[in-house]
N, C-alpha and C positions, 0 to 999 in steps of 0.2 A: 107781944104786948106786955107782957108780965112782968117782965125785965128791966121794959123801956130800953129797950137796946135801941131800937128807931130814933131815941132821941140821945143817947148816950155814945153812938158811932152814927154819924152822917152817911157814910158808904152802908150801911147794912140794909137799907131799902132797897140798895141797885145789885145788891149781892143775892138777895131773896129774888128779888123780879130775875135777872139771867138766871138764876136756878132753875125757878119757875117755867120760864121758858125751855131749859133743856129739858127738864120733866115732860112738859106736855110734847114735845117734838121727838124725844123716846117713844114716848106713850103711844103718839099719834104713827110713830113708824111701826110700833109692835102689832098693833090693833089692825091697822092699815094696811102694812108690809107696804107703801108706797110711797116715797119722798116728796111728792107732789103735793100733799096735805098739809105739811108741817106749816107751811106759814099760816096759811088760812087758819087751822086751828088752834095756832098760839095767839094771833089775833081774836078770833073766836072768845076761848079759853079769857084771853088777858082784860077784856071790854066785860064779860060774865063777873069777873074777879072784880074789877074797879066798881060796877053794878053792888055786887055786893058790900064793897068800902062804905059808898054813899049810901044805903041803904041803912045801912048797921050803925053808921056816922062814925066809924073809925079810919076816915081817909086824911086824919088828919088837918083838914084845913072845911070853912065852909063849901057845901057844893055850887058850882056856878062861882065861886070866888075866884082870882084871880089864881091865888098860892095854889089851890084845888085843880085848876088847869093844867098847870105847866107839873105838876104833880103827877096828876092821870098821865100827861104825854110822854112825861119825862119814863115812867114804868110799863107804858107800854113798847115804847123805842128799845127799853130793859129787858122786856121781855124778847123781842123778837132778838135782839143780841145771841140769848140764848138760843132761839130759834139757827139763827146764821152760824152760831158755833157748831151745831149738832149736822145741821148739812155740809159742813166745812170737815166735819169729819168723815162722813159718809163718801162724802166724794172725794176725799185722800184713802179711802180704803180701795178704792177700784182702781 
């Protein structure tokens, strides 16, 4: 936020959300040791996060607004990307 890089690169929202998502889907397998979790908890994870956007009012757009919408959707969909990369790896390891 310091930077305004959110507004400065258009992609850097969807680059932090899939990161996001491989972070938590790491996490979730270290913690875990079970690959069964990772979505569930990056969903989990990613709905806590957008909670917190709206909450703090740094999401960007009004909540319940249309931009706010497809916003949330659009980072959650981001998230689990990351999510799908990290089991896409797992299961090219075996």
């Amino acid at each position: 936020m310091y930077d305004y890089l959110y507004v400065k690169f258009w992609f850097y929202d969807i680059i932090v959300h899939i990161l996001g998502g491989v972070g938590i889907a790491f996490s979730t397998l270290y913690i875990l040791e079970n690959p069964k979790y990772i979505i569930i908890s990056t969903i989990i994870f990613g709905i806590l996060w957008e909670i917190f956007e709206a909450y703090y009012g740094i999401s960007g757009s009004p909540v319940g607004s249309f931009p706010y919408i497809i916003d949330t959707t659009k980072d959650l969909i981001d998230d689990l990307i990351g999510a799908l990369i990290v089991l896409s790896i797992i299961k090219s390891k075996k």
